[in-house]
C-alpha positions in Angstrom: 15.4 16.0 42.7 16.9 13.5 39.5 14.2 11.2 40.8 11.3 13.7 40.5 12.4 14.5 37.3 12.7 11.0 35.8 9.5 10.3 37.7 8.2 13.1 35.3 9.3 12.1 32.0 8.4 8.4 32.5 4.7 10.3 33.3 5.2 12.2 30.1 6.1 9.5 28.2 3.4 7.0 28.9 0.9 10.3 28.9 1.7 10.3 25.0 3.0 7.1 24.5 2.6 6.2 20.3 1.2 3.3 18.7 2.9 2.7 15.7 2.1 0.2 13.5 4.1 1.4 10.5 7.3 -0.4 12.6 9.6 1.4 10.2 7.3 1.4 6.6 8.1 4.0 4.6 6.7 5.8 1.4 7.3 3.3 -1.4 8.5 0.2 0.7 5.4 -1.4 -0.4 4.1 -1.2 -4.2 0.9 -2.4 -6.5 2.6 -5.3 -9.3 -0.8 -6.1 -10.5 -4.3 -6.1 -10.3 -7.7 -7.9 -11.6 -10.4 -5.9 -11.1 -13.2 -7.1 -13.6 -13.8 -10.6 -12.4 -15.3 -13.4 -9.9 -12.7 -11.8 -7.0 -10.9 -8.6 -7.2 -6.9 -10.0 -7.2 -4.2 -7.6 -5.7 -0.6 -8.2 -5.7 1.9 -6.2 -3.6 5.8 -6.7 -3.7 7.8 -5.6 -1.0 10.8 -3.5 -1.8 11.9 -3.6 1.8 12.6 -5.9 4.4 10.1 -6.0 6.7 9.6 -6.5 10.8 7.5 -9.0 12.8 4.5 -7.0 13.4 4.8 -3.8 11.3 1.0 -3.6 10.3 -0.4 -1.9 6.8 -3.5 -1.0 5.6 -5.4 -1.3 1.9 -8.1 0.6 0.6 -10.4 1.4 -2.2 -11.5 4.5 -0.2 -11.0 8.2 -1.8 -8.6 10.5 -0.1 -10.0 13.8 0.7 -6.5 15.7 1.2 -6.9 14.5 5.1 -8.9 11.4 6.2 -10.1 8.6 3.7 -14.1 8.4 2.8 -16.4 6.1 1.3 -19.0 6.5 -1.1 -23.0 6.7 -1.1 -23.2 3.3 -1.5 -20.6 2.2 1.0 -18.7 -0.5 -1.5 -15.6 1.0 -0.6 -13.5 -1.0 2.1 -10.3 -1.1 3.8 -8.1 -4.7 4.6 -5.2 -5.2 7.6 -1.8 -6.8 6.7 0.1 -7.5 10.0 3.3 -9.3 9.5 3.6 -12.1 11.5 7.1 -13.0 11.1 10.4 -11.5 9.3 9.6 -10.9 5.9 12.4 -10.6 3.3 12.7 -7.2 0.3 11.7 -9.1 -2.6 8.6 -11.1 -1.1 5.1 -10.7 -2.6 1.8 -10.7 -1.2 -1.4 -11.7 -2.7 -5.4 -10.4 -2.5 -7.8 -13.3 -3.3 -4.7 -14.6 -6.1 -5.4 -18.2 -7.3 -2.4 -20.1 -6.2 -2.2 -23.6 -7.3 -6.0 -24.1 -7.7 -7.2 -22.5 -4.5 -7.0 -18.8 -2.9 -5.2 -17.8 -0.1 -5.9 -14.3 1.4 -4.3 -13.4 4.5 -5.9 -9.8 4.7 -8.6 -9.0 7.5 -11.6 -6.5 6.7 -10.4 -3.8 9.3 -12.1 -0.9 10.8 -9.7 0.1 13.3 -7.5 2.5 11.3 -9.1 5.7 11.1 -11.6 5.3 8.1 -15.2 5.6 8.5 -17.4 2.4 7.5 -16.9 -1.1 7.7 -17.8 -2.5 3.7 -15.6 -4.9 2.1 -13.3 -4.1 -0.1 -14.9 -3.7 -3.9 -12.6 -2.7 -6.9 -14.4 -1.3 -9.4 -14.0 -3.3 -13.2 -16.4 -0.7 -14.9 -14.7 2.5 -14.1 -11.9 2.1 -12.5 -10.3 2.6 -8.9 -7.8 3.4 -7.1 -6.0 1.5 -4.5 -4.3 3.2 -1.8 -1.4 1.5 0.8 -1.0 3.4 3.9 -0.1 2.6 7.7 -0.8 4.2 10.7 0.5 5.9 14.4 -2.0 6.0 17.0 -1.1 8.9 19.8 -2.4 8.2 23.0 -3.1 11.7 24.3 -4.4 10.5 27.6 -6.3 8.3 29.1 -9.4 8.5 27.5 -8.3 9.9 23.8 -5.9 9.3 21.5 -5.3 10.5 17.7 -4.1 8.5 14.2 -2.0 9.7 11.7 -2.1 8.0 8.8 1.7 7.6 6.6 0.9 7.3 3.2 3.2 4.1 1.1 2.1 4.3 -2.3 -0.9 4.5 -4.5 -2.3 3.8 -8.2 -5.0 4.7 -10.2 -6.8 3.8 -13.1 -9.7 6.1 -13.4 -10.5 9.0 -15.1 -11.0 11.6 -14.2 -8.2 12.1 -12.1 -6.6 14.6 -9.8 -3.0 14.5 -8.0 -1.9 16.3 -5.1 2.0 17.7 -4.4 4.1 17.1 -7.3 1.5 15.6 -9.5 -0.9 18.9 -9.4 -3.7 18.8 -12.1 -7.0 20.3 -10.9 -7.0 20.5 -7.1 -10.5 22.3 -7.0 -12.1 18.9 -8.1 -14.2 17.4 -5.4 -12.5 13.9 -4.4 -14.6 10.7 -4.8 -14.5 7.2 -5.7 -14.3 7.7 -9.1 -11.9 11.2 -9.1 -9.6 10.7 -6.4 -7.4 13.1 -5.0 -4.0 11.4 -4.7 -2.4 12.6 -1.3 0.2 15.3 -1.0 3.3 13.4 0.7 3.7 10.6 -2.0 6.1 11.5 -4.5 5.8 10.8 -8.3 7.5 7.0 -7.8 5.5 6.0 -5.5 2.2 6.6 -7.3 1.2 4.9 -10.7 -1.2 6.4 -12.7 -2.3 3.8 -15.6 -4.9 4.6 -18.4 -8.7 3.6 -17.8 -9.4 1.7 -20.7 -8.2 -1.7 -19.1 -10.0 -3.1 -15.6 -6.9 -5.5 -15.3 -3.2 -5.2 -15.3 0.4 -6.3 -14.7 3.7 -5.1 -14.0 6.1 -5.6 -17.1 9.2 -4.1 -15.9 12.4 -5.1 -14.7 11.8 -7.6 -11.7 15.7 -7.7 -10.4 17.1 -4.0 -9.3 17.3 -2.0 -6.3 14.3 -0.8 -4.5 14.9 2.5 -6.3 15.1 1.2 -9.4 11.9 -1.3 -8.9 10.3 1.5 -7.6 10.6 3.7 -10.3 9.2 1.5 -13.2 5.9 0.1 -11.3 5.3 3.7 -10.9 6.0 3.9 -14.3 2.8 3.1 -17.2 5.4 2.4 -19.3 6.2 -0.8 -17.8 2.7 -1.9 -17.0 0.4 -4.1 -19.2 -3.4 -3.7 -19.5 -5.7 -6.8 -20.4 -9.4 -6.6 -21.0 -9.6 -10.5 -20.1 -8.9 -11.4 -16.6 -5.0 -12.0 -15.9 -4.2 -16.1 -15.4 -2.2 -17.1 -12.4 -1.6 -13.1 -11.6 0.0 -14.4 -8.7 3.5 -16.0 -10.2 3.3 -13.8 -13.0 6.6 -11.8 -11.6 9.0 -13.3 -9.4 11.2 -10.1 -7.7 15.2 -9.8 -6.5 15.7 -6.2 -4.8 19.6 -5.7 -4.4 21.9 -3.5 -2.4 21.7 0.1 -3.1 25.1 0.5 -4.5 27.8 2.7 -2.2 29.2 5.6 -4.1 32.6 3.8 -4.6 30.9 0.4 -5.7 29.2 0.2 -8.7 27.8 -3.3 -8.7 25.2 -4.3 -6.2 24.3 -7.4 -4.6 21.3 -10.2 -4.5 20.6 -10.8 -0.8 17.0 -12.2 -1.4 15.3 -14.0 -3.8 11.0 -13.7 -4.0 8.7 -15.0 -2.2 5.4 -15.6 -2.5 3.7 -14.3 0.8 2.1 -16.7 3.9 1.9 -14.3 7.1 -0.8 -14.9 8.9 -3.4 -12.0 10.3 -3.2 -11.5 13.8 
């Protein structure tokens, strides 16, 4: 009788057995430091504010959120890239989107079109009217043999177009229809993981504190206040911050500890 029923769950189990490519990412764990979108190559720079798991896979996209599933526009610029993580990679560590490193660029993204969003352009920042650039990972449920459904985990977003609309905390006008230039700005991210900057500049960088917590980190790239617009295209946007996330400090402790200094990204796409 045991036997039949561990035969069973072992059935259920592998009947609705879960993909998950998150591998422990969380809202926030990943964050926007800086952006070029008017230029030759549209740069992006993500910090980590987390360590990070051999194979825990994200996704990044120029795509508008319509409150459930991501969509691209009449034209189909829009796109979404694959970050896979290779190896262990430290809180602290950034990675780079077409970012001029010592004379050449290194991109270690992969134009996907396994991840639940519809289309298969590249992705295509917009320098004239803004964007918005969305981080988000996914868990794929296999329902049976033939089927299976995604869930997609929102990490973090930020905005620089107007006009805008925000979902959850960040209510404004939720009767707005969502597009590529009005994005709806999904309901489970809180305010310090989104950052909403002001449209008059195509290009930007982070100018807050680079050595904190994750908390602490987090809140000032969600911040404007912290971030620095430039009409011109941002120089070496790539080593422009160099990030230390620290212990969390216990209730009884009030100092906190460096356990890792930055890092400029190399995984490799699988």
């Amino acid at each position: 009788m045991k036997l039949l029923i561990l035969t069973f769950f072992l059935l259920l189990r592998v009947a609705t057995c879960a993909d998950d490519d998150c591998n422990g990412i969380q809202a926030g764990d990943i964050m926007v430091s800086g952006f070029n979108m008017k230029g030759p190559d549209d740069e992006v720079v993500l910090v980590v504010l987390k360590d990070m798991p051999r194979d825990a896979t994200f996704y990044m996209t120029d795509r508008a959120w319509n409150g459930s599933a991501f969509v691209t526009d009449d034209d189909d610029r829009d796109g979404t890239l694959k970050w896979t993580f290779t190896a262990p990679f430290s809180a602290g560590g950034e990675i780079c989107h077409k970012c001029a490193q010592d004379g050449s660029v290194f991109d270690r993204f992969t134009i996907s079109g396994d991840d639940g969003a519809a289309g298969n352009a590249t992705f295509s920042l917009d320098g004239k009217e803004g964007d918005t650039i969305f981080l988000y990972c996914t868990t794929r449920i296999n329902t049976d043999a033939n089927s299976s459904s995604i869930t997609i985990q929102h990490i973090s977003a930020i905005t620089n177009q107007a006009p805008r609309i925000s979902a959850g905390t960040n209510d404004t006008n939720t009767t707005s229809t969502p597009t590529t230039t009005n994005p709806l700005l999904p309901e489970s991210l809180s305010n310090d993981t989104i950052t909403i900057l002001n449209s008059t500049f195509a290009n930007y960088e982070y100018d807050g504190n680079t050595v904190g917590t994750a908390t602490k980190v987090r809140s000032e790239l969600s911040d404007a206040l912290y971030w620095e617009g430039h009409m011109d295209i941002i120089e070496n946007l790539a080593t422009k911050s160099s990030f230390k996330i620290v212990n969390e400090p216990k209730s009884d402790d009030s100092s906190a500890i460096v356990t890792v200094s930055s890092v400029v990204g190399t995984s490799s796409m699988v």
